[in-house]
N, C-alpha and C positions, 0 to 999 in steps of 0.2 A: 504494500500500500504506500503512495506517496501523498504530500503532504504539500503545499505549495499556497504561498502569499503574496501577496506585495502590498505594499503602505506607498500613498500617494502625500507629498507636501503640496499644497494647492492653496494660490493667490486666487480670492475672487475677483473681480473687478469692480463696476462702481455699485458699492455694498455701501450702506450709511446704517445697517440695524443686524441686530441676530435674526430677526422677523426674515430680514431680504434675505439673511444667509440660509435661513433653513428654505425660502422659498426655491434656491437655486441648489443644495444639498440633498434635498428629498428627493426631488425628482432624477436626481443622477443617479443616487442609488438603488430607486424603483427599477430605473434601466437597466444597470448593471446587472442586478440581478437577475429581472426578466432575460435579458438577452443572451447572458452568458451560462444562468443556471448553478451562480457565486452567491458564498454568504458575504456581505457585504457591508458594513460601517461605518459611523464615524469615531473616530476613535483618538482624537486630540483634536487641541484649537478648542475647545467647546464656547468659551467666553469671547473670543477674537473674532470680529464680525467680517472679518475680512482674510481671515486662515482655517485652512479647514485640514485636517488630519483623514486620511479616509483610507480602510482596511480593508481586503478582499482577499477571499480564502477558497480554496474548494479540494475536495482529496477524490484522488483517481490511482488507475490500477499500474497507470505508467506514466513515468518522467513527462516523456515524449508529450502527451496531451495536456499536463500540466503545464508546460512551457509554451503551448499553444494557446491556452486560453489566456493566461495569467499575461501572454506577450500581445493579444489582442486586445483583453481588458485596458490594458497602459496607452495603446493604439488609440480605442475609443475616447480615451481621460484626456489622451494629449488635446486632442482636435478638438475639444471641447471651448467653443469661441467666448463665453463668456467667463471661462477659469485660463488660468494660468498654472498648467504644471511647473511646479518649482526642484521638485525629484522622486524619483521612484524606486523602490529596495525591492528587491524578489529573492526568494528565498526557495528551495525545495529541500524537503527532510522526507527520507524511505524509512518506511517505520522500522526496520532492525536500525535504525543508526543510532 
């Protein structure tokens, strides 16, 4: 079994409330989820109306489609016109390790 994440640093752009940030947060996560079939969060920044921390997970039976999705996932977050990716960490763990 493999194991595979990535955390996104994300600038929103013109944000002036938490209200505007979750209004541009939910919805990306709603997507992500729907599209890719990731558990998906936010998971730092909570206070910062203008930074968003955001976690995507999913566990599969090989490397190979974990690096696929999780390299799609970051595709989609990049292109994302009203956020600003600031960095992405990807991680994969085989469960004997």
């Amino acid at each position: 079994m493999w194991i595979g994440w990535i955390e996104f640093d994300i600038l929103l752009g013109d944000v002036q409330s938490l209200k505007e940030k979750r209004s541009l947060i939910r919805p990306l996560l709603a997507e992500l989820k729907r599209r890719f079939e990731v558990s998906v969060a936010e998971v730092g920044d909570h206070e910062q109306y203008r930074r968003s921390q955001v976690g995507v997970g999913l566990v599969a039976a090989d490397r190979a489609h974990i690096v696929e999705v999780l390299t799609a996932v970051e595709r989609f977050v990049a292109y994302r016109p009203e956020l600003e990716l600031l960095s992405a960490r990807q991680r994969e763990l085989h469960s004997e390790d």
